[in-house]
C-alpha positions in Angstrom: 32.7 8.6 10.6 29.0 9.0 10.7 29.0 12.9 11.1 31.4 12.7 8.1 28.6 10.9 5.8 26.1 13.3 6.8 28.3 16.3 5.9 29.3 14.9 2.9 25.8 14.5 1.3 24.0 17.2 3.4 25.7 20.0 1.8 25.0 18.8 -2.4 21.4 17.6 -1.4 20.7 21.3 0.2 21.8 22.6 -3.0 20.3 20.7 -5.4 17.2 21.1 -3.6 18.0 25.1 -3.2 18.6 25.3 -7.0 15.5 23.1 -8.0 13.2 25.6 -5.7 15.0 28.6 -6.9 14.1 27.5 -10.2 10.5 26.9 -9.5 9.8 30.1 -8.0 11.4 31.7 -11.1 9.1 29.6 -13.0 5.8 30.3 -10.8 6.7 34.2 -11.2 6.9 33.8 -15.4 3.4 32.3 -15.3 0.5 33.2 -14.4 0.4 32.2 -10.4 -3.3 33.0 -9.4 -4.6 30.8 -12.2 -2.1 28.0 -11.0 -3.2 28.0 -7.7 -6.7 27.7 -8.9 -6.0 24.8 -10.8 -4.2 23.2 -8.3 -6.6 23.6 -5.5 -8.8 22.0 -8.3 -6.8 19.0 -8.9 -7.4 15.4 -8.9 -5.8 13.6 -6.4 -6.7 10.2 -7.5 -4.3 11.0 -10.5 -2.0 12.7 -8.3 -1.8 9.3 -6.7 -0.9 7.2 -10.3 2.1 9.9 -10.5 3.4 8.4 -7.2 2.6 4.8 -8.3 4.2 5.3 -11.6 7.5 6.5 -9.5 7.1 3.7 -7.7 7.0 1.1 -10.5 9.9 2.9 -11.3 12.0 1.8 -8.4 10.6 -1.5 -8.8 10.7 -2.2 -12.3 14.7 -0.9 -11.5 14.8 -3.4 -8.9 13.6 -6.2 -11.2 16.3 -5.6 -13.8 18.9 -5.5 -11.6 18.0 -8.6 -10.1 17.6 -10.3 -13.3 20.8 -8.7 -14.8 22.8 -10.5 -11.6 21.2 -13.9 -12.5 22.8 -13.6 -15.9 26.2 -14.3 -14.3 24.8 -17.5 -12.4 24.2 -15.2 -9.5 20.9 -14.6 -7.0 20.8 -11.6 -4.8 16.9 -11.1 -2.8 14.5 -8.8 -4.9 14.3 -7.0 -1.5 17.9 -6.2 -1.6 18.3 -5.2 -5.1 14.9 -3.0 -4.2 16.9 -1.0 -1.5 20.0 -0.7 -4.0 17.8 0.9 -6.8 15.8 3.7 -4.3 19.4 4.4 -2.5 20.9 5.2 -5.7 18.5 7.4 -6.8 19.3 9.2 -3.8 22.7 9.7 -4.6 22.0 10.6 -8.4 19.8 13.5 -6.7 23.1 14.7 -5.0 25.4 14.2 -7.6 26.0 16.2 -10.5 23.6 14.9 -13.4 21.6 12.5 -12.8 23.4 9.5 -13.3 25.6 9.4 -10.5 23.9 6.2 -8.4 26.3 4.0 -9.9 29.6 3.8 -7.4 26.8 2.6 -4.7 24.9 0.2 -6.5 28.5 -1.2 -7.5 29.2 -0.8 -3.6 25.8 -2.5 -2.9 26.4 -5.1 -5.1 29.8 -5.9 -4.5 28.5 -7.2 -1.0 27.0 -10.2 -2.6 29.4 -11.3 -6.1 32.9 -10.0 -7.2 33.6 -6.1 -7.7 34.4 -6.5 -11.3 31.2 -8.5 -11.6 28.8 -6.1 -10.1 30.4 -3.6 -12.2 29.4 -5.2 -15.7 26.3 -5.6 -14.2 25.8 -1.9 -13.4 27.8 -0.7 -16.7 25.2 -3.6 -18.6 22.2 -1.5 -16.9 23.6 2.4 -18.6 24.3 0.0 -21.9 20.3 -1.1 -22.3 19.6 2.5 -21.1 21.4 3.9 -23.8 20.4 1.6 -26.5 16.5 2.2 -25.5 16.7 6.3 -25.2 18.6 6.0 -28.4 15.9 3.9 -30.6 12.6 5.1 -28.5 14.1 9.0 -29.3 14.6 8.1 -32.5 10.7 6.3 -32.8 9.0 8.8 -30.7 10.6 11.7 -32.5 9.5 10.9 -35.8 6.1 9.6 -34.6 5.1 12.9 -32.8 7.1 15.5 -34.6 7.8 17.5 -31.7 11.3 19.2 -31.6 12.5 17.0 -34.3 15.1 18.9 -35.4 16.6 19.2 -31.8 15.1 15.8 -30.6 17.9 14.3 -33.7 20.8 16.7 -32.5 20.6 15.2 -28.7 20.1 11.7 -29.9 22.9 12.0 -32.8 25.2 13.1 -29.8 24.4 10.4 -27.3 24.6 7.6 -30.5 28.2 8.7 -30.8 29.2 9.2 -27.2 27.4 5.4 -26.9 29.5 4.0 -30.2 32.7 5.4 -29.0 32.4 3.6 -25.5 31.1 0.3 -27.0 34.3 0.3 -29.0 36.0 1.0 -25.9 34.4 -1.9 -24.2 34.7 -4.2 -27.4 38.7 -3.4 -27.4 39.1 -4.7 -23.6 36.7 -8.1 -24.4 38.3 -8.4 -27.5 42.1 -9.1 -26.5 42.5 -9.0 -23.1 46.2 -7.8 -23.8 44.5 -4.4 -23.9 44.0 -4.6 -20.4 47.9 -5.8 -19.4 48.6 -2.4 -22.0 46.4 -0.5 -19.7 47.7 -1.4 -16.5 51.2 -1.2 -17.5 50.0 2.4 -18.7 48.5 3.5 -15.3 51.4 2.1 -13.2 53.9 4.4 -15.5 51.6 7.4 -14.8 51.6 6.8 -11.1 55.1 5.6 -10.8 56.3 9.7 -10.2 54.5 9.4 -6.9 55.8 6.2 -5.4 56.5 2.9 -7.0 55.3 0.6 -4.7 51.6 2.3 -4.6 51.6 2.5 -8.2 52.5 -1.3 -8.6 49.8 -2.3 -6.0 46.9 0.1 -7.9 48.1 -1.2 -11.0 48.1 -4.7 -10.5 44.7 -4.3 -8.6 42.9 -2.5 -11.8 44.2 -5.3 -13.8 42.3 -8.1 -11.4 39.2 -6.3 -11.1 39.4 -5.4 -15.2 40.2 -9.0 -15.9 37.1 -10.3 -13.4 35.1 -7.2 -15.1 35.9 -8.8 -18.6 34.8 -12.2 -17.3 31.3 -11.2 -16.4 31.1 -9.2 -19.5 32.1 -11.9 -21.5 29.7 -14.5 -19.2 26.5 -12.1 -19.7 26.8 -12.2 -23.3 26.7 -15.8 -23.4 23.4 -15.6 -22.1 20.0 -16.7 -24.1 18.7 -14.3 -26.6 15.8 -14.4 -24.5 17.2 -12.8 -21.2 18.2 -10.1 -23.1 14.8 -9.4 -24.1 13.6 -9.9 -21.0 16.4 -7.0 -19.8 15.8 -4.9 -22.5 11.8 -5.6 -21.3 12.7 -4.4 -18.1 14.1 -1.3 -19.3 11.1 -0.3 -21.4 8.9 -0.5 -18.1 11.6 1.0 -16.1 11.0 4.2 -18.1 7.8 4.2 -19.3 6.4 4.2 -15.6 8.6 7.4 -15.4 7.9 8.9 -18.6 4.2 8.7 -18.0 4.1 10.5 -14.8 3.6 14.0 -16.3 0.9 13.2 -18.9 -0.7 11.9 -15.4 0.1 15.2 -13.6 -2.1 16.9 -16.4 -5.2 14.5 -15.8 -5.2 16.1 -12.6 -4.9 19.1 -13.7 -8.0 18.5 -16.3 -5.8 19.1 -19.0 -5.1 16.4 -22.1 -2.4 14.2 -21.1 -0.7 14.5 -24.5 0.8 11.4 -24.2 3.2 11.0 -27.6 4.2 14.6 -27.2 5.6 14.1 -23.3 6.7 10.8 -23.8 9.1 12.3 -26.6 10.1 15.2 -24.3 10.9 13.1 -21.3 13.7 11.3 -24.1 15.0 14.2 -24.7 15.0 15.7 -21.3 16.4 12.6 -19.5 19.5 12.8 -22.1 20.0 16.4 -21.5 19.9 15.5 -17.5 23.0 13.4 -18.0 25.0 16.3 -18.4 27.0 17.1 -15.1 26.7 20.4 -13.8 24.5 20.0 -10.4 23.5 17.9 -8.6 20.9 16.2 -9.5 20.7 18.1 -13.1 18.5 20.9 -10.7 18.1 23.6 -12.6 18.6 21.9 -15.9 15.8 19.4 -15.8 12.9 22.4 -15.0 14.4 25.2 -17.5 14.3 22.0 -19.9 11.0 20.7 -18.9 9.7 24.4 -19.2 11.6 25.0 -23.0 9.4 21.9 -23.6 6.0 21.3 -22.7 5.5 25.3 -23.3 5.0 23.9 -26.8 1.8 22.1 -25.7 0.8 23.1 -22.3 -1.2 26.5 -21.5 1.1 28.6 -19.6 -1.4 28.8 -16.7 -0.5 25.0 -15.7 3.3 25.1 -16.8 4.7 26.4 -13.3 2.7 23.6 -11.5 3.3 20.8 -13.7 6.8 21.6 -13.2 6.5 22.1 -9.6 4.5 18.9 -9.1 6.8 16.8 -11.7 9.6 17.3 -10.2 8.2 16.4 -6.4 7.4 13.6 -7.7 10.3 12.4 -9.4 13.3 14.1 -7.7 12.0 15.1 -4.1 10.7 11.6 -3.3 14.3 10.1 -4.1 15.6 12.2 -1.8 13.0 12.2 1.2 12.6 8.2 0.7 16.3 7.4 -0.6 17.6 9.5 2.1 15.4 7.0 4.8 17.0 4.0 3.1 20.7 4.7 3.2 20.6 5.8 6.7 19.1 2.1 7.3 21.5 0.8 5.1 24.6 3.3 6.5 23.9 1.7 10.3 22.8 -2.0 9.5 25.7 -2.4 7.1 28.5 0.1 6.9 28.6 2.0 10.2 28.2 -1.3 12.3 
């Protein structure tokens, strides 16, 4: 069972990683190289260092939230624990296609310490303050900066209607919970033509863990206004630590950190990551990132900024993710 784990993540995190370098290189060999090793050898480390804090803080700060999310449905789970399930996860959105694809094991994670259908409203609550914040902050940062605006609208009018059309989704099922007897019925017709008795049994499970899902849904929005603040706090410093760590890559570089403009491309760039072509949206997030900050960094820098960015925020998931879900894999799964 073990060697099958290993398999089955070693081959998409060798090409995510394979696609990401190839990509780089390209990158290196459209700037100008010799003045990017220059610059690098030339770099401040001491800022070099706040882009690994600021990745850090972003594991934390996801960490917080999650813990916080779970105590809205009368539930306590150990901030160490809920630490461990927001760095695994990243590790398995760096090996899935796009980059949100951490979400069956934090569910997994979770599901260890309150119902399945609970922990997943409390994942599906994390992607719904997501949403709502790139949505508004794109939308804020766009028309503050005025970089890309026209594009910076299209990608945000896209994700606003992909975000309204699952919120009526969700408001159908919390709504009448008839919907979700329709449903089931619906699934154990589909699955009927390949045996009766399984499709009862997968049926009649969906509707338990829908119905539970419902519950928690229906429990967390009973909360406070407050706690959802505090959440939609959370989620502000979740990816503001993130967003920030290229404007800190270029005050090692000695170049100006133009704050409002990256902030308003990481918006943009995170949104156009969701999309699920490989793993870990490699390819996609440097092309993007390039398309971008060309608009405001000198070419010179471009290839290492890239280069750097992308250590930062995709390699470390998988060198220090990868560490915790083999710890995890042995102490809880594989014993």
């Amino acid at each position: 069972m073990e060697s099958d784990e290993k398999r089955s993540t070693t081959k998409p995190m060798l090409i995510g990683l394979a696609v990401s370098l190839i990509t780089i290189i390209v990158i290196f060999k459209l700037t100008e190289t010799r003045v990017t090793w220059k610059v690098i050898l030339k770099a401040d480390w001491r800022f070099l260092a706040l882009a690994l804090l600021l990745h850090t803080l972003f594991w934390f700060f996801w960490g917080v939230r999650l813990k916080q999310l779970t105590s809205m449905l009368n539930a306590d789970i150990p901030l160490k624990y809920s630490l461990e399930i927001s760095i695994a996860s990243t590790f398995l959105a760096a090996i899935t296609p796009s980059s949100a694809g951490g979400e069956p094991l934090r569910i997994k994670m979770l599901s260890e310490k309150i119902p399945l259908g609970s922990a997943t409203a409390v994942v599906l609550a994390e992607r719904i303050l997501d949403a709502i914040f790139f949505v508004v902050a794109l939308a804020v940062f766009v028309t503050l900066s005025g970089f890309a605006t026209k594009f910076g609208f299209e990608v945000g009018a896209v994700f606003a209607v992909c975000l309204m059309g699952f919120m009526v989704f969700l408001y159908s099922i919390v709504k009448d919970e008839r919907n979700i007897d329709r449903f089931s019925n619906w699934i154990q017709i589909k699955l009927g033509r390949f045996g009766e008795e399984r499709a009862v049994r997968i049926a009649k499970r969906f509707r338990e863990e829908t119905l539970m899902f419902r519950e928690a849904l229906v429990n967390m929005l009973k909360n406070p206004l407050e706690k959802v603040f505090l959440s939609l706090l959370y989620t502000s410093l979740i990816w503001f630590s993130e967003f920030l760590v290229p404007s800190a890559i270029l005050l090692a570089l000695n170049q100006d950190p133009a704050f409002l403009f990256s902030i308003t491309a990481q918006f943009i760039l995170v949104i156009i990551s969701l999309i699920p072509l490989t793993p870990g949206s490699s390819g996609i997030a440097e092309a993007g990132m390039v398309y971008l900050y060309s608009k405001f960094v000198p070419q010179e820098v471009l290839g290492i900024l890239v280069a750097l960015w992308r250590f930062v925020t995709y390699y470390t998931n998988i060198i220090v993710g990868f560490f915790v879900n083999v710890r995890l894999l042995k102490s809880r799964y594989l014993s």
